[in-house]
C-alpha positions, 0 to 999 in steps of 0.5 A, spaced: 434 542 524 442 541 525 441 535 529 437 532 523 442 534 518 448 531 523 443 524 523 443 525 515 451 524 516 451 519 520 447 515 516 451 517 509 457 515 513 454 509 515 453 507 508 459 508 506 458 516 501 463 519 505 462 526 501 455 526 502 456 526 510 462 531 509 456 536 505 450 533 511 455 535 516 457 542 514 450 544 513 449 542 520 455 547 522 452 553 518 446 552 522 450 551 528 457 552 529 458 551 537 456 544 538 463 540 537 461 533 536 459 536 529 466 537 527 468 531 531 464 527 525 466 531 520 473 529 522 471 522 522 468 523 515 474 527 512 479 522 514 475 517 511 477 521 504 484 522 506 483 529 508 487 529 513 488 537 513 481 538 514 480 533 519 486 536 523 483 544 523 474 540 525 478 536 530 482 543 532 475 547 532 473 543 536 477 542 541 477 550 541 469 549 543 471 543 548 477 542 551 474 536 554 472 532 549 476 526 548 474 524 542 477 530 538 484 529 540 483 522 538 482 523 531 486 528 531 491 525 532 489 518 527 489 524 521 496 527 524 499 519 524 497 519 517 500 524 514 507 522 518 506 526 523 506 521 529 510 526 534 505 531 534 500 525 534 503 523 540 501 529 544 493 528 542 494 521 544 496 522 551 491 528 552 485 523 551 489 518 555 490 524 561 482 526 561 479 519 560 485 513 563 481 508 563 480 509 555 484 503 553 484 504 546 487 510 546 492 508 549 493 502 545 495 508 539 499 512 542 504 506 544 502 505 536 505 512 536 511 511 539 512 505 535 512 509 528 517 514 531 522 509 533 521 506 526 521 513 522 528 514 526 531 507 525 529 509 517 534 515 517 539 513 522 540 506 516 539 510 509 546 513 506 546 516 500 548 512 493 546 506 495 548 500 490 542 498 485 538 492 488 540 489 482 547 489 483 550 481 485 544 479 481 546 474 475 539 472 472 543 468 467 544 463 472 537 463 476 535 457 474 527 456 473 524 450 476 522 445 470 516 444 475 514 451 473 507 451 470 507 458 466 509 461 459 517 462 460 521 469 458 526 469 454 530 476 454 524 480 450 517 481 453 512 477 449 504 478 448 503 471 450 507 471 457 503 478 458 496 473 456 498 468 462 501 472 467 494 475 467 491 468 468 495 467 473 494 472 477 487 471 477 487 463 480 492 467 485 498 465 482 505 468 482 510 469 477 517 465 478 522 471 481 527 471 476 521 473 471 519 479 477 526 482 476 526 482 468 521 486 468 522 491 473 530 492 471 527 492 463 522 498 465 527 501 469 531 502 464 526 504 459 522 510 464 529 512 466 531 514 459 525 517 458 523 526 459 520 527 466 515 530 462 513 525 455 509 529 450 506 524 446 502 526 439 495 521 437 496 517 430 490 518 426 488 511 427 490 510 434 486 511 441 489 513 447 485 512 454 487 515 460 486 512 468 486 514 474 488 511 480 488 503 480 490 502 488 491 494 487 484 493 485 486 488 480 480 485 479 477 492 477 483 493 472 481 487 469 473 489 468 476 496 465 480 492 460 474 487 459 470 494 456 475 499 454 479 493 450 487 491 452 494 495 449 495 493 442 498 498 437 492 502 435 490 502 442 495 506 447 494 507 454 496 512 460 496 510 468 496 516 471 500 514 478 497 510 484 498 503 481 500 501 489 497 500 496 492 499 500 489 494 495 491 488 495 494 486 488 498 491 487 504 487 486 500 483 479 498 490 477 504 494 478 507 488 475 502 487 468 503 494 468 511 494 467 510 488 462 506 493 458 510 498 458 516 494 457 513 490 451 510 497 448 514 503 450 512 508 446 504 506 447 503 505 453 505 510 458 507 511 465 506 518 470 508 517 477 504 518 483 504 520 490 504 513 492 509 510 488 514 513 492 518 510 499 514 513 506 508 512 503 510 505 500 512 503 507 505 505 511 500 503 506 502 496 504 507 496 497 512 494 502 510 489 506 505 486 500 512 485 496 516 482 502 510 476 503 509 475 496 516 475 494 522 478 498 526 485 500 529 485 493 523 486 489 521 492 493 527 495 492 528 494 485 521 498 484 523 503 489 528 504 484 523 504 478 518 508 481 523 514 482 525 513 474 518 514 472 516 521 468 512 525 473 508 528 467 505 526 460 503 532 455 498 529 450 498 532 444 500 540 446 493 540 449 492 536 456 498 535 462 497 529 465 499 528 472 498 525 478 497 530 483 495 538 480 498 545 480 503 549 483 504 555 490 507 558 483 504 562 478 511 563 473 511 555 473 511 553 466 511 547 460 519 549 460 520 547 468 517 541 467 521 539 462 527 542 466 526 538 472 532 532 473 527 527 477 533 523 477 536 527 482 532 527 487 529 520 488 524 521 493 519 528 492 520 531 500 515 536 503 516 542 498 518 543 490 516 541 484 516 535 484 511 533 490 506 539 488 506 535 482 504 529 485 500 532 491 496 538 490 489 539 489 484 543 486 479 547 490 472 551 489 475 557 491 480 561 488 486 562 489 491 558 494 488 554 499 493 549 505 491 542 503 485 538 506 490 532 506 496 537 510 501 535 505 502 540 498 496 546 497 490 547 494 489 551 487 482 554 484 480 556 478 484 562 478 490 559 478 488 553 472 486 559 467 492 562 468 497 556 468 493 553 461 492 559 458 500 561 459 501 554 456 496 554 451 492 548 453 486 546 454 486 542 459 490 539 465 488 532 467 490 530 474 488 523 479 489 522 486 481 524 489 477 519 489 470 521 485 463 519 486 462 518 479 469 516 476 470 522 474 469 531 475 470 536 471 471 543 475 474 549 474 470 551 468 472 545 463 479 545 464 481 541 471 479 534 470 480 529 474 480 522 473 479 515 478 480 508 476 478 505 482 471 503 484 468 501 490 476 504 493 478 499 499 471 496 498 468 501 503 467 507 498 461 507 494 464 510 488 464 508 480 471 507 476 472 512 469 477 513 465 478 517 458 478 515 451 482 520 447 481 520 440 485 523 433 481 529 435 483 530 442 475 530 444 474 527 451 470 522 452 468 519 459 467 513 461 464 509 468 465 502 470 463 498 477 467 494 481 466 487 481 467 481 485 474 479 488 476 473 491 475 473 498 481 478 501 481 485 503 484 490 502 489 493 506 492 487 508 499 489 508 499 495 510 504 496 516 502 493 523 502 500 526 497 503 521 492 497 522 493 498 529 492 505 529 485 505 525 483 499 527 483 496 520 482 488 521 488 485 517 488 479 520 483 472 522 488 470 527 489 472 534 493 467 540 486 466 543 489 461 550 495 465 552 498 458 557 504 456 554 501 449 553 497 452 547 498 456 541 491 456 537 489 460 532 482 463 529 479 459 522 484 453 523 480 447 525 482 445 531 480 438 529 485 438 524 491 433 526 493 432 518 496 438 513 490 440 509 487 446 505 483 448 512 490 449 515 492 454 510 495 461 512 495 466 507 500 472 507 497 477 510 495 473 516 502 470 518 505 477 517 503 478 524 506 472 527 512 469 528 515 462 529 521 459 533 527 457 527 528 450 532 521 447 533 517 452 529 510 453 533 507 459 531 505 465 536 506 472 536 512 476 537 509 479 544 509 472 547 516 470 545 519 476 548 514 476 555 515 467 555 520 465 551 519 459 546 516 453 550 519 448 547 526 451 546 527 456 552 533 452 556 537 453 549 535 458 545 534 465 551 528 468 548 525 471 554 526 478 554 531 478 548 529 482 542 536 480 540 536 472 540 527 473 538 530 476 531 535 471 530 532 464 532 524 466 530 523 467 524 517 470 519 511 465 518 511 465 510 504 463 507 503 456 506 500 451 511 500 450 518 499 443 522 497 441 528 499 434 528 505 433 533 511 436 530 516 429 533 512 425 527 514 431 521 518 435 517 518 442 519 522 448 516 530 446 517 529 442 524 526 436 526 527 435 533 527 428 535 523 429 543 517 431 545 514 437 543 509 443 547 501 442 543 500 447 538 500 451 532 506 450 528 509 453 521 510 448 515 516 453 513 519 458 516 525 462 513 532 465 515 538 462 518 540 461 526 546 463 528 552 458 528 552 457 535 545 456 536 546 451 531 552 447 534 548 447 540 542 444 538 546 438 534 551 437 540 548 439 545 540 437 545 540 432 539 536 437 535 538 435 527 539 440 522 536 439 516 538 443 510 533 445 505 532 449 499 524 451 500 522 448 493 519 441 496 513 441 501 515 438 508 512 429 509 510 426 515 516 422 517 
């Protein structure tokens, strides 16, 4: 019988309900709690719905029952990577490595381990306190917009028919000039930051509030949620509740679409933060890296900042609290502390306090507190939402941050509500979308929403390369595929292809992961510049074995086309060399400039001819 539950779990799994496997898993464990291939798949399944504390305790009971079995210790490991806990991670992949040396793949994620750790550390070693604003140094005055831009201009106030264009432009994949970004989140910085941590907001007779959930880059979904429910208007208001970034692979457009909404209503349309509106889960689960390639370093900063400034809390209409994550390890926690608390003082929320427990913690069925099946904040039970709500005379508290079957739960006896916008999540769930329409009578009304189709690209697609990596997430059709270095050839690029066309397109995600050479701009991994050196320019350039001349002379590939015509008959990025070239893949733009004596070389010595240009002309064929 506990097999038969286990094959039931497996096949839940497999069809993407990931809570129905937990529940199959676990009634196969009260029947029999010795078999620990049980607890390794409902590890697997917990760390499917992030929760990644459960999975660490089944991978652990499982190691207890045999300290053999290799892939307790993997998983175990997967689950303490995503809590950003690799140094321990790094103990579990060595294991595996240790009874089972031939496991490739393990070994594979704890090299990936020890990457993330060298990383964690250069972050600490470069933050400094007081950092100067992103914004400083930049004159949007003198930023000029080409007159070849093809959208609605804006002037120095937000306007409804430059929200209606962005919007479509978006949806065709297209982006807003940089200037426009960095209005838009300069402006609602200032708006957030003036703000209370906690906005208390009243719902006029005539007005509807409709409160969301999280939203995860999901842009598509997002616009099927304002095709039913109707966009912000006067008589409108919306809420977003936290989690408008990562891991979906539009949050750049949602985060922007939000902003412009809160910058044009900003007394009717509001904004909680969430646990993914901050730095270190920004960094891992795609934010950073999907700002960088679509616009650069400056707007992730300028966001980073934003998101620090947004309130942590909404009260609506003294009856709902509204945040992102759940209630506190404290009982005498109240309204007033809330109110109290000076966000801006601490812009990051940290592994302990209020503001992380506002933004982590969940409930649980149990009364009570509980450790935290995700391994960061606690868990709360019934008890404790009856008690904070009947301290602060509410009737109920509205959180996010879970993914629900339905949309939407109501637990804890009416008075925990959670709420998720995004259906079909990272297009691997198969869960609904809601959100929660309030009217002047503060009656709750719950509405559900499926996901609809989206261009053809996945999520996940910035997430750090260590994370795709470690969970095997495939980000990426392209992989060097003949390691000679007479030939550079990338999947999905036809090879029959001699001209720039659209079928030689490389879009951001894929080029993240390559780089190309500053000089003659063939296209490879970083791995094998630094094992080969570049082949066209290595008697100059010392790649080879130099991590310090790679970062200088190569550069990131950034979206656009890619040739295989032989790079002597066209203009490519900043250089045309004026001899023959090693065949291979090449990039039609790179970006970065080399060192001046690098420069000096190549014009005196190798007749190598810089060619300054300002990135807004595509390249010809000489």
């Amino acid at each position: 019988m506990a097999v038969e539950l286990k094959n039931k779990g497996n096949k839940a799994f497999q069809a993407g309900d990931y809570p129905s496997a937990v529940d199959f898993y676990s009634q196969a464990i009260k029947l029999n709690d010795k078999e620990p291939t049980f607890f390794t798949n409902r590890a697997q399944a917990y760390i499917k719905t992030e929760a990644y504390g459960y999975a660490i305790a089944d991978a652990t009971k499982a190691i207890e029952l045999n300290p053999k079995l290799v892939k307790a210790y993997y998983r175990r490991g997967l689950a303490k990577t995503a809590i950003l806990r690799p140094k321990e991670a790094i103990d579990d992949f060595k294991t595996c490595v240790s009874l089972d040396p031939s496991n490739k793949d393990a070994r594979l994620k704890l090299e990936e381990c020890k990457k993330i750790v060298r990383q964690l550390a250069f972050f600490a070693a470069i933050e400094v306190g007081d950092e100067p604003s992103a914004a400083e140094g930049l004159d949007l005055d003198s930023m000029v917009v080409e007159p070849g831009y093809d959208g609605v201009r804006l002037g120095d106030e937000m306007t409804q028919e430059f929200i209606d264009d962005m919007i479509e432009r978006f949806k065709t994949g297209k982006k807003i000039h940089r200037k426009y970004v960095y209005q838009i989140i300069i402006a609602v910085k200032k708006l957030v930051y003036d703000e209370p941590t906690m906005v208390e907001v009243e719902i006029p007779s005539d007005v509807k509030l409709t409160v969301c959930g999280d939203t995860h880059g999901q842009y598509f979904d997002l616009m099927e949620l304002f095709r039913r429910n109707g966009t912000p208007d006067e008589k409108h208001w919306y809420l977003f509740n936290g989690d408008f970034v990562d891991r979906g692979s539009w949050s750049t457009e949602i985060a922007l679409l939000l902003y412009a909404y809160k910058w044009l209503r900003p007394n009717q349309f509001f904004l909680n933060r969430g646990n993914h509106e901050t730095d270190d889960m920004n960094r891992v689960y795609g934010f950073e890296g999907e700002c960088k390639a679509k616009y650069n370093e400056r707007v992730f900063k300028l966001f980073s900042e934003s998101f620090s400034a947004l309130a942590l809390a909404t009260l609506i209409g003294k009856k709902y609290l509204v945040l992102h994550g759940g209630l506190f390890s404290d009982d005498s926690v109240t309204l007033d502390d809330i109110r109290k608390l000076n966000r801006h003082n601490q812009r990051q929320p940290g592994q302990a306090g209020l503001m992380m427990e506002m933004l982590w913690t969940d409930p649980q069925e149990e009364n009570g507190r509980g450790p935290s099946k995700r391994g960061v904040g606690m868990q709360f039970g019934p008890d404790i939402t009856k008690k904070f709500c009947e301290k602060n005379g509410l009737e109920a508290v509205i959180r996010s941050h879970e993914v629900r079957m339905d949309g939407y739960e109501v637990q804890h006896d009416g008075r925990c509500i959670t709420v998720f916008s995004a259906p079909r999540y990272c297009d691997s769930t198969e869960n609904r979308g809601a959100y929660i329409n309030i009217g002047p009578d503060y009656k709750l009304q719950y509405e559900q929403f499926d996901a609809v189709p989206h261009p053809d690209i996945k999520p996940m697609l910035f997430i750090a390369a260590f994370v795709a990596n470690l969970f095997s997430i495939s980000t990426t059709t392209l992989h060097a595929q003949d390691r000679s270095p007479k030939q550079n050839t990338i999947d999905g690029v036809s090879h029959e292809t001699r001209t720039m066309s659209s079928s030689n397109y490389v879009s951001t995600g894929q080029a993240r992961y390559l780089r190309a050479c500053m000089v003659c701009s063939i296209v490879m991994t970083y791995a094998r510049f630094r094992d080969e050196g570049c082949p066209n320019c290595e008697e100059f350039l010392h790649l080879q074995h130099s991590q310090d001349q790679i970062e200088s002379c190569t550069s990131q590939v950034f979206e656009g086309v890619i040739t295989l015509a032989n790079p002597a008959k066209s203009w490519i990025a900043k250089y045309q060399r004026l001899d023959n070239y090693v065949p291979g893949m090449y990039a039609i733009k790179v970006s970065g400039q080399l060192p001046d004596e690098i420069r000096s070389t190549l014009e005196d010595e190798y007749r190598i001819q810089y060619i300054p240009r300002d990135g807004t002309e595509a390249e010809n064929d000489a």
